[in-house]
C-alpha positions in Angstrom: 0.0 0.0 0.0 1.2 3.7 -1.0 2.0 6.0 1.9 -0.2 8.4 2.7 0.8 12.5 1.9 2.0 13.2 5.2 4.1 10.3 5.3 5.7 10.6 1.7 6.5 14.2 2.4 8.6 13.0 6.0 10.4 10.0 4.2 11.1 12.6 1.4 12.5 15.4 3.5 14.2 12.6 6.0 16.2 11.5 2.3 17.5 14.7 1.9 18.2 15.1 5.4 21.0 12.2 4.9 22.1 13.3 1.5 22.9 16.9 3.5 24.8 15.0 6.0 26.3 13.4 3.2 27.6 16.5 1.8 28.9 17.6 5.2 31.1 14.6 5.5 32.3 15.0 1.9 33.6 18.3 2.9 34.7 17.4 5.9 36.5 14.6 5.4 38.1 16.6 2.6 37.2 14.0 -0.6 37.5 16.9 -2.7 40.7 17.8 -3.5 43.2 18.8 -6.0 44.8 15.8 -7.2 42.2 13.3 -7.3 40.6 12.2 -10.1 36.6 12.7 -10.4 35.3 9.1 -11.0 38.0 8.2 -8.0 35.9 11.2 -6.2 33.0 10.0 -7.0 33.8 6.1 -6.0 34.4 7.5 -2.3 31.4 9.2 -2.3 29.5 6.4 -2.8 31.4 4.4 -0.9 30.7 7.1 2.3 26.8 6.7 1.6 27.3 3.0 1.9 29.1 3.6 5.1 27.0 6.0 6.6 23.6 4.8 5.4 23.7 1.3 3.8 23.0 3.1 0.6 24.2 0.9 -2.3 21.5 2.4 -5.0 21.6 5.8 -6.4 19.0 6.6 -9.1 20.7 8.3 -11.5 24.4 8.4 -12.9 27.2 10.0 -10.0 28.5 13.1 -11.2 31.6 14.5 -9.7 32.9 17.5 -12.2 35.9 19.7 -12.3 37.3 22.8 -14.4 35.8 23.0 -17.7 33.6 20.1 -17.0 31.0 21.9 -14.6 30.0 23.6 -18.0 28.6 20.0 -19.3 24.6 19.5 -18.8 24.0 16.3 -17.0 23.2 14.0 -19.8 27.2 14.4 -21.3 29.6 12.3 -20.1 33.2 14.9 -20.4 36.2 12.5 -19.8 37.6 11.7 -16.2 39.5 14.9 -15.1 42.2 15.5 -12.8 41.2 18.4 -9.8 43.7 21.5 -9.7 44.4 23.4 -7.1 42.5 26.3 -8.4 39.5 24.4 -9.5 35.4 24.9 -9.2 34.2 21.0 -8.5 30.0 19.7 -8.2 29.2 16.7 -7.2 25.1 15.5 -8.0 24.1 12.8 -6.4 20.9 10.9 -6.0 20.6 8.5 -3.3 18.1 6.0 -2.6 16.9 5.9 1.1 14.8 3.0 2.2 12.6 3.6 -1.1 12.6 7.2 -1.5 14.8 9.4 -3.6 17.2 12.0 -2.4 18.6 14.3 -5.0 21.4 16.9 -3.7 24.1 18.8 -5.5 26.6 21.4 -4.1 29.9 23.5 -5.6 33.4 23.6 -3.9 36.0 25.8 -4.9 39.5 25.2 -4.4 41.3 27.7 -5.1 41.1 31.7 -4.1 39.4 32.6 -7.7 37.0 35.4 -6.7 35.0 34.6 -9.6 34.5 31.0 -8.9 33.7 32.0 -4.9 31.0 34.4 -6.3 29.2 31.7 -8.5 29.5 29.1 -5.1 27.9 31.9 -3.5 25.4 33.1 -5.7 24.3 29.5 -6.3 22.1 29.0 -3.1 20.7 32.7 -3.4 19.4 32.1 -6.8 17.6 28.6 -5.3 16.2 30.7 -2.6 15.6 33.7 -4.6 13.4 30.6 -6.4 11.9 28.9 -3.9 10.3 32.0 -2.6 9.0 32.7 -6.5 7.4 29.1 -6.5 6.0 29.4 -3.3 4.3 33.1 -3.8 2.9 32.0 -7.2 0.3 29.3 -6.6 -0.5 28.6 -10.1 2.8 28.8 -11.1 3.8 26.3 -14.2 7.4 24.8 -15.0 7.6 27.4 -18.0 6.8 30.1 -15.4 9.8 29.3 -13.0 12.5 28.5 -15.4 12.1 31.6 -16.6 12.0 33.5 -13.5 15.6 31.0 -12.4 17.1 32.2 -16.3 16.4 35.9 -15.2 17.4 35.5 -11.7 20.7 34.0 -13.7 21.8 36.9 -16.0 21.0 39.3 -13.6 23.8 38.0 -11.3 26.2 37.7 -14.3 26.0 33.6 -15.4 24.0 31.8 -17.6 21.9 29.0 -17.3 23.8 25.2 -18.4 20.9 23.3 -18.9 17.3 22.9 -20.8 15.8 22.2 -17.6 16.1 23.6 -13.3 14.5 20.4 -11.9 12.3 17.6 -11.8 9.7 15.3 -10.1 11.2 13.4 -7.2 9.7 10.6 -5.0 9.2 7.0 -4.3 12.3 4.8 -6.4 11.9 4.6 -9.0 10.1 7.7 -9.9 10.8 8.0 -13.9 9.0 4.6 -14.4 5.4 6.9 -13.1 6.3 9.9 -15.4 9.1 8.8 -17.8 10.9 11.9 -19.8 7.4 13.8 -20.7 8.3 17.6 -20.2 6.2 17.7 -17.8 7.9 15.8 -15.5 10.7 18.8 -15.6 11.2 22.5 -14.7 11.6 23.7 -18.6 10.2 26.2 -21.1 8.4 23.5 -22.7 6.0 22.9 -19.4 3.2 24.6 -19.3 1.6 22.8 -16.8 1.1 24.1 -13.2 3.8 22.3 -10.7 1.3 22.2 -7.6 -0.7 18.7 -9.2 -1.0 15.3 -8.4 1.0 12.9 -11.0 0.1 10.1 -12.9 -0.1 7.6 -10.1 -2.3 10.5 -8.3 0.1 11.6 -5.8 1.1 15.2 -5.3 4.1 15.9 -7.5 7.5 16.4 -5.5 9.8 18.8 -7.2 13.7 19.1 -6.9 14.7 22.8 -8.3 18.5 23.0 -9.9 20.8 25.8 -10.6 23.2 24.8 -13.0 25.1 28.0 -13.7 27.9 28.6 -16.1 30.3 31.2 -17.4 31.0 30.0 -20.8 33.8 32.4 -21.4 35.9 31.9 -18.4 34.6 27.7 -19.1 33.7 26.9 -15.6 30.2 26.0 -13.8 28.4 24.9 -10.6 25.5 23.6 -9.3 23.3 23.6 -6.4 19.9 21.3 -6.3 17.6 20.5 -3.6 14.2 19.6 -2.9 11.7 22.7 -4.0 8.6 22.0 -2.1 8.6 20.7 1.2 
């Protein structure tokens, strides 16, 4: 039997809970560095969620990316890259916790690069700065907050690196319910309203992502979290 709303919306936020801790011990433990190699990265990071959690499934591909890598949307696969010590790093993960997806992505910077501290920084405020648009527009359709995240983007300066600033989230696996239909995603092409219930007729779960880039200077980061609980 399907949890009920309440209880989806706890096992949901408990996911991301862990995924933040996660993230703490990646940093803390200092698995980011120059001189390692991302997919090396990206083994000890699931290694740590296996250690921490018992988490052996993630549902969708690891992504650890450095330098001119961070400017590749998430379906490209840039070669295995060395870390510098001046570099921008993200790291997306998606961890399965008993059932329910988590889906968490954060920036470190390396290096003193004021450039690349201002994008780590202005990452979160342009998820908060979309949040609150979400959450003061009740009707609000995917179309309608890309948008606003692409404004909120060039008016700090970056650019937006992918087609799409989130999707559904939810039980594992979640893309077998809605599959790759645009309205599944956070993208121009949505004109739906997010606040709905899905095809199973559950309310939708949405994870908002800021992938931003600066093309000329060919680096990126990326900040992701769940949008509306």
């Amino acid at each position: 039997m399907a949890d009920d709303e309440p209880t989806r919306a706890a096992r949901l936020l408990d996911a991301q809970a862990k995924a933040e801790r996660l993230f703490a011990e990646i940093e803390g433990r200092g698995l980011v560095a120059p001189g390692e190699d991302e997919r090396a990265v990206s083994d000890r990071i699931r290694d740590l969620a296996n250690e921490l959690f018992g988490t052996t499934r993630h549902w969708h591909k690891r992504i650890v990316r450095s330098g001119p890598n961070t400017l590749a949307p998430y379906r490209e696969n840039p070669p295995d890259r060395v870390m510098g010590a001046d570099d921008i790093v993200f790291a997306d993960f998606g961890p399965v916790f008993e059932e329910y997806e988590a889906d968490f992505g954060r920036t470190f910077v390396l290096g003193d690069d004021p450039v690349k501290k201002r994008l780590r920084d202005d990452l979160p405020k342009i998820f908060a700065a979309g949040k609150h648009f979400f959450e003061s527009t009740p009707d609000i359709t995917g179309k309608q907050l890309y948008a606003e995240v692409q404004r909120l983007a060039a008016d700090a300066g970056w650019e937006l690196g992918g087609w799409h600033a989130g999707h559904l989230v939810g039980e594992f696996p979640h893309e077998w319910i809605d599959g790759a239909d645009r309205e599944s995603y956070i993208t121009a092409a949505n004109d739906t309203p997010l606040r709905r219930a899905d095809k199973a007729g559950r309310r939708c779960h949405w994870i908002l992502e800021i992938h931003l880039i600066d093309r000329e200077r060919e680096f990126g980061g990326f900040h992701e979290e769940l949008l509306t609980l």
